[in-house]
C-alpha positions in Angstrom: 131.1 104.9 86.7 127.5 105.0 85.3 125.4 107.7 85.0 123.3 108.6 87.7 119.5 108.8 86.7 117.2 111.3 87.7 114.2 109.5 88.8 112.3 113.2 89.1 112.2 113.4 85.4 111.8 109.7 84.6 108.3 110.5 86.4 108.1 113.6 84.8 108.3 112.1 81.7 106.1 109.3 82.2 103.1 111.4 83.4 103.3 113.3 80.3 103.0 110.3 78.1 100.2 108.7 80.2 98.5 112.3 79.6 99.5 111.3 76.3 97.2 108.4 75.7 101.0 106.5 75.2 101.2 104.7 78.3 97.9 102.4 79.7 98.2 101.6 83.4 97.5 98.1 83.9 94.6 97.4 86.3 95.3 96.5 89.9 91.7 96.0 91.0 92.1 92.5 91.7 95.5 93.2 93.5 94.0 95.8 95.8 90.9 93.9 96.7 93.2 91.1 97.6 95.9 92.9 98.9 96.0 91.3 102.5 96.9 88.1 101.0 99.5 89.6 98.4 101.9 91.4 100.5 102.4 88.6 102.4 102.9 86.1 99.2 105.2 88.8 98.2 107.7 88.8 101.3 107.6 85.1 101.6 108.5 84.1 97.7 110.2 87.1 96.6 111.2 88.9 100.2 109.8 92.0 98.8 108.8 94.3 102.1 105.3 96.1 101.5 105.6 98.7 99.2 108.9 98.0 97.6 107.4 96.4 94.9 104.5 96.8 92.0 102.1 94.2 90.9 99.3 94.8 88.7 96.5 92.2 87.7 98.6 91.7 84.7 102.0 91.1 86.4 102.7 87.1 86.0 105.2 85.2 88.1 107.8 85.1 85.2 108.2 88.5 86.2 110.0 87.9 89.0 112.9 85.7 87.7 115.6 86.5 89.4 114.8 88.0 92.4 115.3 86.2 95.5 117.9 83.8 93.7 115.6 82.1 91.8 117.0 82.1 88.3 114.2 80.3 86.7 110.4 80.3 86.8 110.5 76.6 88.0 112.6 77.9 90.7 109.3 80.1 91.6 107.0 77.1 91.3 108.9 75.0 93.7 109.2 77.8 96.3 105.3 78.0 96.2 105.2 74.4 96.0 107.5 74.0 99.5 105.9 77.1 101.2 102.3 77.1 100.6 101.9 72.6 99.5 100.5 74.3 96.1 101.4 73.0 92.8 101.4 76.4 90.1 103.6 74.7 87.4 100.9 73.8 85.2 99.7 77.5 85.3 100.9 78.8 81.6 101.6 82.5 82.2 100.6 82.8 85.9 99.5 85.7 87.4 100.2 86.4 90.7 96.9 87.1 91.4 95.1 84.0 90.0 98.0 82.2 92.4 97.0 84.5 95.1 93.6 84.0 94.6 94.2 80.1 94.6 96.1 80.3 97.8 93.2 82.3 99.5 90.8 79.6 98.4 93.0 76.8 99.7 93.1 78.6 103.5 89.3 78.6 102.8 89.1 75.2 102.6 91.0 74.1 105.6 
C-alpha cells in the first residue's frame, strides 16, 4: 500500500520556499483575463470541471498528455482539430492560451 501524503505540509512547505525566493509562480494574467473561454476549452479537450485543474500563461498543451486518453500531443491536436475545425499542430510548444486566444479570435470572426 503507498504512503499516504499529507497535502497540509506539501503546502506548508511550498509557501515557505516561495517566501524563499526558490519557487517563481508562473503568471496567469493572460489566463484570468481570458478565463471565460478557458474553462470551457478545458472541459471539452481535457474534461477538466472548473477548478480542478491549473493553467498558467506558461502551461503548453504537451502538458496535458495523457489526460483524457490522449496518449500523445497529436492526440490533443486532432481533438482541437475535430471540436473547434482549428488546426494547432504546427504550434511548436503551444500554450494553451495562445490556442485559447486563437479560438476566441476565430468565434470573432464568424
Amino acid at each position: 500500500m503507498k504512503d499516504k501524503v499529507d497535502y497540509s505540509k506539501v503546502q506548508e512547505k511550498m509557501r515557505k520556499m516561495a517566501k524563499e525566493g526558490k519557487i517563481v509562480r508562473a503568471s496567469d494574467e493572460l489566463i484570468v483575463r481570458h478565463k471565460d473561454a478557458v474553462i470551457p476549452f478545458m472541459y471539452t479537450i481535457f474534461g477538466y470541471a472548473r477548478s480542478t485543474y491549473m493553467v498558467t500563461d506558461e502551461s503548453i498543451l504537451w502538458d496535458f498528455k495523457g489526460v483524457a486518453g490522449m496518449k500523445t500531443l497529436e492526440d490533443i491536436e486532432a481533438k482541437i482539430l475535430k471540436v473547434y475545425g482549428i488546426d494547432v499542430s504546427g504550434m511548436e510548444n503551444a500554450k494553451i492560451i495562445d490556442v485559447v486566444i486563437m479560438l476566441v479570435d476565430e468565434e470573432k470572426k464568424q
